[in-house]
C-alpha angles and dihedrals in degrees: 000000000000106000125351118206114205112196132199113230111203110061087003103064101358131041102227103132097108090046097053094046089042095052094033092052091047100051092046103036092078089064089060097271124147119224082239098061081051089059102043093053094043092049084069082079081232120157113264086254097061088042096064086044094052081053090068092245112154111245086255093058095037086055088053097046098044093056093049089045088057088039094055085040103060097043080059095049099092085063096056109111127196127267116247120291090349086146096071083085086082090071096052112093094183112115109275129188119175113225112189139180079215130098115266084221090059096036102045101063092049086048101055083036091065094044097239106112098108089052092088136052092215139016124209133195143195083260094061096062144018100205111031097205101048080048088055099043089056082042091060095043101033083052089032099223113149123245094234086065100039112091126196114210119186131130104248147075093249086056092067086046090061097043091054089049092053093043105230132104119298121209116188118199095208094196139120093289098057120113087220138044120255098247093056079044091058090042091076091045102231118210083240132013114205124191095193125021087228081072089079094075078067085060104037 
């Protein structure tokens, strides 16, 4: 394999920034929580699982909430719209695998919805792995690419946190779509910085 390109999925491919705060907040509000302390955690770019967790729930109601939480997410899937210019994935004919804190029951038919799901090879979800970059890290040696041709591409400053664990390339689309700013995103020094996902085609 020459190169292998591993996208994000939420604020990357999909907006669904609004949606998660807004279902999040509301599930945990009730327990005393501020809509700040939400945003602090999930800037942490965690799964939904170890946020709940960060918040100091017990694993019973984490497993409730986050029920309730997935549950309050898909009956808002038919209104997630792409992010700009996400189609252009179609055009890159470099190997592509989607790896996602997300449920695969949430991201798949959005997925299929935009059309996009025979653009990669593999599709991962928050119930593949418990820790994404330990999973990608197997993913690179079981499948032996190398981590100089192997490329993460996500939307936020964690992202590029989890490039540089893994050890290969991080490419950060900084648009509209994107969970952070992009002056926490340069903070973290990212290998690119894309204002548009359609600027790929420029890389690859």
């Amino acid at each position: 394999m020459e190169k292998l390109l591993i996208f994000d999925f939420d604020g990357t491919i999909a907006d669904t920034k609004t949606l998660y705060y807004k279902v999040i907040y509301e599930n945990v509000k009730k327990f005393g929580y501020k809509y700040q302390d939400v945003d602090k955690i999930i800037d942490l770019g965690l799964s939904l699982k170890n946020v709940l967790k960060k918040l100091g729930f017990s694993f019973l109601t984490s497993w409730f909430l986050h029920k309730k939480i997935m549950k309050n997410v898909k009956s808002e899937a038919s209104k997630v719209k792409k992010c700009k210019d996400v189609d252009v994935i179609k055009n890159i004919k470099t190997e592509k695998i989607l790896v996602t804190n997300s449920l695969k029951e949430f991201v798949l038919p959005i997925i299929k919805h935009f059309k996009l799901q025979s653009c990669f090879h593999e599709i991962y979800g928050s119930e593949d792995f418990s820790n994404k970059i330990e999973f990608i890290k197997s993913y690179l040696t079981s499948n032996k690419i190398k981590r100089e041709n192997c490329y993460y591409i996500g939307d936020r400053a964690a992202d590029v946190k989890i490039a540089r664990k893994v050890g290969c390339k991080s490419i950060v689309i900084a648009g509209k779509c994107a969970w952070d700013s992009r002056k926490e995103i340069l903070e973290e020094k990212p290998d690119f910085v894309l204002e548009d996902i359609a600027d790929l085609r420029k890389l690859f």
